[in-house]
N, C-alpha and C positions, 0 to 999 in steps of 0.2 A: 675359062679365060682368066679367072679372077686371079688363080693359083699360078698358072705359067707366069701371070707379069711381075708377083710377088717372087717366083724362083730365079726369075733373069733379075729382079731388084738387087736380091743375097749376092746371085753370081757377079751382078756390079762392085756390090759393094767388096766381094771377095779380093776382085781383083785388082781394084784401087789399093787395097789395103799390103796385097803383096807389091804392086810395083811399088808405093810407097815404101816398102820393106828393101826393094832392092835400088831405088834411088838412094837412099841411106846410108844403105852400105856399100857402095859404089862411091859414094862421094867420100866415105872412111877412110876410103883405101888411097885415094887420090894424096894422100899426104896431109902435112901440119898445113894448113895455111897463115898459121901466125907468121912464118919463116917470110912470106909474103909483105905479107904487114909491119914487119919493125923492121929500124937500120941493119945492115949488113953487120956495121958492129954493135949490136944490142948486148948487152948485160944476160945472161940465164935469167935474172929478176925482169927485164925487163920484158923477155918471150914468157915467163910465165902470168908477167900481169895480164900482156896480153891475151893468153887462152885464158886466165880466167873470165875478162872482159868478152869473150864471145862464147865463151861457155864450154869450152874444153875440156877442162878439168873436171868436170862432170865426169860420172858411168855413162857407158853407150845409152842402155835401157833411159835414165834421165831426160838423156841430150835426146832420144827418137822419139819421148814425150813432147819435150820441147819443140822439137822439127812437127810435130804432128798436131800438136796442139796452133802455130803459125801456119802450117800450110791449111787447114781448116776456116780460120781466119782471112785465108788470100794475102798474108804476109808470107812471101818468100827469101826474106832476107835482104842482104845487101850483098855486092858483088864483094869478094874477098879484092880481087886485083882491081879495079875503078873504083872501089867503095862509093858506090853507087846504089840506088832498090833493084832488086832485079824484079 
């Protein structure tokens, strides 16, 4: 009994680890969301303060530290379009 509950535990933990893998990169794909965030007419300097202020300009590997390190925490972020806590 002791062994089956510890191998459905791994298989949990497996499988948080890949959805979180594929929440990530799914949300990659969805586009800049800085484009979101600044004026229509923003400056290049001004989209790049931007990602760096949310963390953009990071590596992926970095930035999926980051996201997993927050979502760990129960901080999800803020909403890119209501800049809002999600």
């Amino acid at each position: 009994m002791f062994s089956y509950l510890i191998r459905r535990i791994l298989q949990m933990v497996v499988v948080l680890w890949v959805v979180s893998v594929l929440v990530f990169v799914m949300m990659s794909f969805t586009g800049d969301p800085t484009y979101m965030m600044v004026p229509l007419d923003a400056t290049p300097d001004d989209i790049a303060h931007a990602r760096q202020l949310l963390g953009l300009d990071k590596p992926y590997p970095v930035q999926y530290g980051i996201f997993l390190q927050n979502v760990l925490k129960g901080d999800f972020g803020r909403s890119f379009m209501f800049r809002q806590p999600s």
